[in-house]
C-alpha positions in Angstrom: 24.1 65.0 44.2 20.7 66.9 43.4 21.3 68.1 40.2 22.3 64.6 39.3 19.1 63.1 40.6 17.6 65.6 38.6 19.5 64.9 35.6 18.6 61.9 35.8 14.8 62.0 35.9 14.9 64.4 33.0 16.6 61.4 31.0 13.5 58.8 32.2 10.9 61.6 31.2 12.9 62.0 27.8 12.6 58.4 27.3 9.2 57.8 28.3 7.9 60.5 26.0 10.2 59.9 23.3 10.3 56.0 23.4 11.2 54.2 20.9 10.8 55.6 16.9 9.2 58.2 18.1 6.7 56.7 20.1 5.2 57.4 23.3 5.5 54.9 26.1 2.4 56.2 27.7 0.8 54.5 24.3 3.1 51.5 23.9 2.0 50.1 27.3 -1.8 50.3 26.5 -1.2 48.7 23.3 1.0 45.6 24.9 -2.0 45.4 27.4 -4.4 45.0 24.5 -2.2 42.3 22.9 -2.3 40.3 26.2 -6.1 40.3 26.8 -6.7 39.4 23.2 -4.2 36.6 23.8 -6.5 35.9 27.1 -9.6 36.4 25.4 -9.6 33.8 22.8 -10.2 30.9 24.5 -13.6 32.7 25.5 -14.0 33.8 22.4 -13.7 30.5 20.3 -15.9 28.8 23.1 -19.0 31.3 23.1 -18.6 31.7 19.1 -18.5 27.6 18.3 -20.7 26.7 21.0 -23.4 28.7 19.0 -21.9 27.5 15.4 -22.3 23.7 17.1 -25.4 24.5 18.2 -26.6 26.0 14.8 -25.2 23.3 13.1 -26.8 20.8 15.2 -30.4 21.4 13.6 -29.1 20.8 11.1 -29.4 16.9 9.1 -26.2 17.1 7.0 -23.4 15.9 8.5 -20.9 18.1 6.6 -21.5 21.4 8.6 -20.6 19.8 11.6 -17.1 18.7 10.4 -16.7 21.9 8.9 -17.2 24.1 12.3 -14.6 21.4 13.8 -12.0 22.3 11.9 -12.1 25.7 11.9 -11.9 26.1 15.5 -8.0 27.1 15.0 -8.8 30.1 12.5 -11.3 31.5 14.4 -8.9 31.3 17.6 -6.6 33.2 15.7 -9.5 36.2 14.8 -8.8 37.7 18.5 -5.2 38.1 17.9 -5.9 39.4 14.3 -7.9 42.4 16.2 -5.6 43.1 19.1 -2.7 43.6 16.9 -4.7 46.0 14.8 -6.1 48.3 17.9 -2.7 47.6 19.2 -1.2 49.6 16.5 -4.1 51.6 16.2 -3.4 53.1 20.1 0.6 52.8 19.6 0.1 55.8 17.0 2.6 52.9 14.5 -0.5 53.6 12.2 0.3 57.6 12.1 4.2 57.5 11.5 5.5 58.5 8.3 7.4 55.2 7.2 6.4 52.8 9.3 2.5 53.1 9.0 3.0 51.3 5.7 4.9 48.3 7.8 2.4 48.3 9.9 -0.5 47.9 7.7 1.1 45.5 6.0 1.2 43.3 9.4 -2.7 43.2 9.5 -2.9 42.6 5.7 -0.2 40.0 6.3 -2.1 38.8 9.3 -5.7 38.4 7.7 -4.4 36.6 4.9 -2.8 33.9 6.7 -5.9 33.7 9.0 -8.0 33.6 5.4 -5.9 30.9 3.8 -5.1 28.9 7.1 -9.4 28.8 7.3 -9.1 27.5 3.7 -6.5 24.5 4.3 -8.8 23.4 7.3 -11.8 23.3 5.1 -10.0 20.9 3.1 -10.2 18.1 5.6 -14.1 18.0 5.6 -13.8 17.5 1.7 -13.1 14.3 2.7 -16.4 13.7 3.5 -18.0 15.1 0.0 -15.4 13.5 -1.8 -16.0 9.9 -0.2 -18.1 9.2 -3.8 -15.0 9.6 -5.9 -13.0 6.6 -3.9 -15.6 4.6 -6.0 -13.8 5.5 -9.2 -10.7 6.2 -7.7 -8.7 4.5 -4.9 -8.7 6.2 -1.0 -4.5 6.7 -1.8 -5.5 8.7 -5.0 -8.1 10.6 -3.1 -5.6 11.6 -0.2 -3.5 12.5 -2.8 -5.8 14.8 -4.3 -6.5 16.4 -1.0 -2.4 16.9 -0.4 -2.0 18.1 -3.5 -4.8 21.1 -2.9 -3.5 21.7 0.2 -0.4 22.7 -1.4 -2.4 25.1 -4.3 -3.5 27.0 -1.2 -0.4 27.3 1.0 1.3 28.3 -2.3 -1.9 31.2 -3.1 -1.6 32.4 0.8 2.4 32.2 0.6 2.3 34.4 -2.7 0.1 36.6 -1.5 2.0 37.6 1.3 5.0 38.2 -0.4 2.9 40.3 -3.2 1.5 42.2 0.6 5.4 43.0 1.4 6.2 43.7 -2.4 8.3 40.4 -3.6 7.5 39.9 -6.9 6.6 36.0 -7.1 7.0 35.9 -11.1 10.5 36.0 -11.3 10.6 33.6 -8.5 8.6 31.0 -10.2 10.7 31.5 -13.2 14.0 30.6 -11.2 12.5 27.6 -10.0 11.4 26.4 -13.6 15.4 26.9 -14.5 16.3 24.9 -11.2 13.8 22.3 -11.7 14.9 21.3 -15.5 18.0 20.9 -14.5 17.2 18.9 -11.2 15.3 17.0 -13.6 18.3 15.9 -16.1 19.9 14.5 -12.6 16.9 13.1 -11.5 15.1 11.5 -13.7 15.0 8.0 -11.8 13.0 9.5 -9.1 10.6 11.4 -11.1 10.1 7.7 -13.0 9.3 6.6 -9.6 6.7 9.8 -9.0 4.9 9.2 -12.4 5.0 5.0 -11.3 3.4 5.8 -7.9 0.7 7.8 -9.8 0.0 5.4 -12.2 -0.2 2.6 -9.5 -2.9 5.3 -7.3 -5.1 6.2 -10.6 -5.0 2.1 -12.1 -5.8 0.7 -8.5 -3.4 -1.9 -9.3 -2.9 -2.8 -5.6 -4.0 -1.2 -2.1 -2.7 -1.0 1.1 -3.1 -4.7 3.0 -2.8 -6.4 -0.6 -1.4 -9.6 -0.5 1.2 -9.3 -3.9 3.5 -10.9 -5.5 6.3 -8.8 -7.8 7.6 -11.3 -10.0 11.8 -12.0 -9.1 11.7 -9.1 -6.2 9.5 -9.9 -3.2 5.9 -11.1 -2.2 4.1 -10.0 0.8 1.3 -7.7 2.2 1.3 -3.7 0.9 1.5 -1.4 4.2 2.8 1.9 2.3 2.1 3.1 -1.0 4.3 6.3 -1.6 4.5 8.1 -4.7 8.7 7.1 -4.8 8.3 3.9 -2.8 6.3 1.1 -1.9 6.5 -0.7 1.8 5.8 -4.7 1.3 6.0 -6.6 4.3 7.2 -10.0 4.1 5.4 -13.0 5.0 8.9 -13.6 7.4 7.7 -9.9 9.3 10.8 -7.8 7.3 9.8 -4.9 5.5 11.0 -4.2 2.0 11.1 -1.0 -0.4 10.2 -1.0 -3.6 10.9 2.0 -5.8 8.0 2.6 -8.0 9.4 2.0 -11.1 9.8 -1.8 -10.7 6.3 -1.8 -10.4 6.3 -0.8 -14.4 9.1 -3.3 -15.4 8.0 -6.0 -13.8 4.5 -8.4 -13.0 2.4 -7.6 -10.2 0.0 -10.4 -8.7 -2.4 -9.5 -6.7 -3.7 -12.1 -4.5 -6.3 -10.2 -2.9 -8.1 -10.3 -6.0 -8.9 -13.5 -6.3 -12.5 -14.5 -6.8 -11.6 -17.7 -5.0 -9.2 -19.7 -3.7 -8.7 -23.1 -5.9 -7.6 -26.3 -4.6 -5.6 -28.3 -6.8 -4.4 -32.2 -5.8 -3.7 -35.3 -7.3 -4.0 -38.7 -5.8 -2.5 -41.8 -5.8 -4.3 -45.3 -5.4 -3.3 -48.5 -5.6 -2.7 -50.6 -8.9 -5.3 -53.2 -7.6 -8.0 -50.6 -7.3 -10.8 -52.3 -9.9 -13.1 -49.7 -12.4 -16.1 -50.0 -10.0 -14.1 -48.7 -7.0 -12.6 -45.7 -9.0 -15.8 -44.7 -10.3 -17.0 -45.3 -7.1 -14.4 -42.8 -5.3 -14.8 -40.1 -8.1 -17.9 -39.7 -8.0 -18.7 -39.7 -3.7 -16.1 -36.9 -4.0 -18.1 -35.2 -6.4 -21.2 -35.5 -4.0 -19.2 -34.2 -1.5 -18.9 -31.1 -3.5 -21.5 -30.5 -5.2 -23.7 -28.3 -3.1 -21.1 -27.8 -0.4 -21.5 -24.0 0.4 -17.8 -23.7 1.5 -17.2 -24.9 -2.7 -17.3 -22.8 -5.8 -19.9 -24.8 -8.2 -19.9 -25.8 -11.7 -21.5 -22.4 -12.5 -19.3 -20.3 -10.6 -15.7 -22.2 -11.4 -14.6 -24.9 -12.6 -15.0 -28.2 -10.6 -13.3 -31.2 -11.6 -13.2 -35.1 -10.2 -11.9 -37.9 -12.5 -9.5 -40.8 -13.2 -6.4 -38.7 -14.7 -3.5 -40.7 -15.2 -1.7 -44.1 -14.7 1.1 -43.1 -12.8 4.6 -45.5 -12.4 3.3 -47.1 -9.1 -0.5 -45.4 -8.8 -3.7 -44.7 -10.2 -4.0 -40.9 -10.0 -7.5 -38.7 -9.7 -7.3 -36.0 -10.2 -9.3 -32.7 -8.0 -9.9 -29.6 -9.3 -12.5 -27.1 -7.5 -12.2 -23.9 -5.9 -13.4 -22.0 -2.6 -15.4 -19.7 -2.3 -13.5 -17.8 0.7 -10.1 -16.6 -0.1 -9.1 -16.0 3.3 -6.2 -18.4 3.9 -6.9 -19.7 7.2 -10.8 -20.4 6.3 -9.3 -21.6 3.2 -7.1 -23.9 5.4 -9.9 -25.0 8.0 -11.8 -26.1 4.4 -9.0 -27.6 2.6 -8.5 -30.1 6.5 -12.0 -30.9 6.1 -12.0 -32.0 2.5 -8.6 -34.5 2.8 -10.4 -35.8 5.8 -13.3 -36.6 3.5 -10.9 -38.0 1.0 -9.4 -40.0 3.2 -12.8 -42.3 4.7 -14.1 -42.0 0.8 -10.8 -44.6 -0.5 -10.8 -46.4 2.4 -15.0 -46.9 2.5 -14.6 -47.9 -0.9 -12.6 -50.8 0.1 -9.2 -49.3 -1.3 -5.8 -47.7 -0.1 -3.5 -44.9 -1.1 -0.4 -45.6 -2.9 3.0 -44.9 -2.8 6.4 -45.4 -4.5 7.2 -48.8 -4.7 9.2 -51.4 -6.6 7.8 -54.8 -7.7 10.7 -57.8 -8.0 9.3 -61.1 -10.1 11.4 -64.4 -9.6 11.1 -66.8 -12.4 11.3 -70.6 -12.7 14.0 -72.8 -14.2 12.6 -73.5 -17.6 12.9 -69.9 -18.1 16.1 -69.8 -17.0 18.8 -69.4 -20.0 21.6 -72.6 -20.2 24.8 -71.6 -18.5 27.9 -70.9 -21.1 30.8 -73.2 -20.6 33.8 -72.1 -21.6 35.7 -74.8 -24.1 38.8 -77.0 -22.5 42.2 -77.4 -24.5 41.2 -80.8 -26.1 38.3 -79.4 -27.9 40.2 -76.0 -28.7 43.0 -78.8 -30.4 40.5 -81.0 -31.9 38.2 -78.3 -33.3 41.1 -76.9 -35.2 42.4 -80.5 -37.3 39.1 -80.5 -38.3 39.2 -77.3 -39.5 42.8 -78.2 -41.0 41.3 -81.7 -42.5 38.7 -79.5 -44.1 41.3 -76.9 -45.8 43.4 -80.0 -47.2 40.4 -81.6 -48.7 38.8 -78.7 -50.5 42.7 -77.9 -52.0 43.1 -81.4 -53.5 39.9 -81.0 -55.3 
């Protein structure tokens, strides 16, 4: 029972020297323990080392300092980590052993790298800021895009890299995508009609998101979404439909929430008996009404008409032409109640009424009447035809 205790115990000292690849246990444990306080350490760490870079960039006027210390509170987390693995390794003795020092080096490499690059897609967040300018020449869609699209440059640099750290070539890599993508692209070329579409709709500014549009034949509604394969357009009934892109190039877009203003267009009707005196004398109070009116477009800024326009099968019609100069629809509304209001006490101050559809009947006298047809009796019928037999006997004898 002894010499099996002891046999034993000479196995646990054989493992905790040898350990595992050769390591010592005696310097695996010190180096976990290193790995857990820098794990513990970094919330210290990031709050002593950007409490100083906040209060640094504090003194500062610029704005773009600030936003740039925010977002890299996550890479400079990660620094702590960075070192205990590399004392970690340093105390494990992984660092001394033929054929796995290599591996091991290449974990910090690997490690700074990704803490480098990850720094470097945060800092892309605060070139919002700097690039607020360009949404004057281009749209805010085209700008985000611009910021996705470097995002991707530098997750593709740190991804490369790392594989270049563990010896991957990337070349070959890149090449075998190229022969994958042509043929992809053969298969696909409707969706990479609706990428360059989306594009073209970002760069040209041809809508943005809360546009009210109309696509000509397909739908009409308010832009939530502009993707670069599909567009979201909500209906004016609350349903949401896709657009692929490439409609978007076959098709007509209006844009409503262009408009300069918002025109209102109506036509008429008064009655027949309405003399020249009254019409001139509705046409032009409706003028006055507005001309001057600051809720109306005037002559200068669109075009403003008020006159007699037609004679219509049971009306007079005027006709109004004039715009708005709010093209929100429910001020637009409010303005347009306002103005038939108006309308309405204009005709009936000037001693008129509105028309409608009617039908006017006119009974004549008896003079004009024509004389009723009688049809002829028998008698005559006989009589009218000797005479016509007395009159063929006649002209024979002669």
């Amino acid at each position: 029972m002894q010499e099996s205790l002891l046999k034993f115990w000479d196995i646990v000292k054989d493992v905790w020297t040898s350990g595992y690849l050769g390591l010592d246990l005696n310097a695996l444990i010190p180096a976990l323990g290193i790995l857990l306080v820098a794990l513990g350490l970094r919330g210290i760490f990031t709050r002593i080392i950007i409490n100083r870079l906040v209060r640094f960039t504090g003194k500062t006027k610029n704005k773009l300092d600030d936003h740039i210390v925010e977002a890299l509170e996550g890479p400079i987390r990660f620094v702590p980590v960075v070192i205990g693995v590399y004392f970690a390794i340093e105390i494990s003795g992984l660092a001394e052993k033929d054929g796995i020092d290599l591996f091991a080096e290449d974990v910090v490499r690997s490690l700074v790298v990704v803490n480098l690059f990850w720094g470097l897609y945060c800092l892309v967040n605060p070139l919002t800021f700097l690039m607020g300018r360009l949404e004057e020449v281009f749209s805010a869609e085209m700008v985000s895009f611009l910021l996705k699209v470097l995002k991707g440059i530098i997750i593709s640099i740190g991804a490369a890299t790392v594989l270049e750290l563990w010896g991957i070539k990337v070349g070959p890599i890149i090449a075998g995508f190229g022969l994958v993508g042509v043929a992809v692209a053969l298969g696909a070329q409707d969706l990479f009609k609706n990428l360059i579409s989306g594009f073209l709709i970002l760069a040209e500014k041809r809508f943005h998101v809360g546009d009210w549009v109309l696509v000509t034949g397909v739908v009409e509604g308010t832009v939530e979404k502009i993707g670069f394969r599909s567009t979201m357009i909500r209906r004016f009934d609350k349903a949401a439909t896709i657009v692929p892109n490439a409609v978007f190039a076959d098709k007509a877009v209006t844009n409503f929430s262009e408009m300069t203003h918002r025109r209102i267009y109506w036509k008429i009707g008064v009655e027949y008996s309405t003399s020249v005196a009254q019409l001139q004398e509705i046409t032009g109070q409706i003028k006055q009404y507005l001309l001057g009116n600051s809720d109306f477009a005037q002559p200068d800024e669109a075009t403003l008409f008020v006159v007699t326009d037609s004679f219509n099968s049971s009306s007079i019609d005027i006709m109004i032409y004039c715009f708005t100069r709010t093209t929100n629809w429910g001020e637009w509304l409010d303005i347009k109640q306002d103005f038939a209001h108006a309308i309405k006490q204009i005709v009936e101050g000037a001693g008129t009424g509105f028309a409608f559809p009617s039908m006017s009947i006119y009974q004549g006298t008896e003079a004009d009447q024509p004389e009723a047809y009688i049809p002829p009796s028998e008698a005559s019928k006989k009589a009218a035809s000797e005479v016509q037999a007395f009159q063929a006997g006649n002209e024979g004898s002669t």
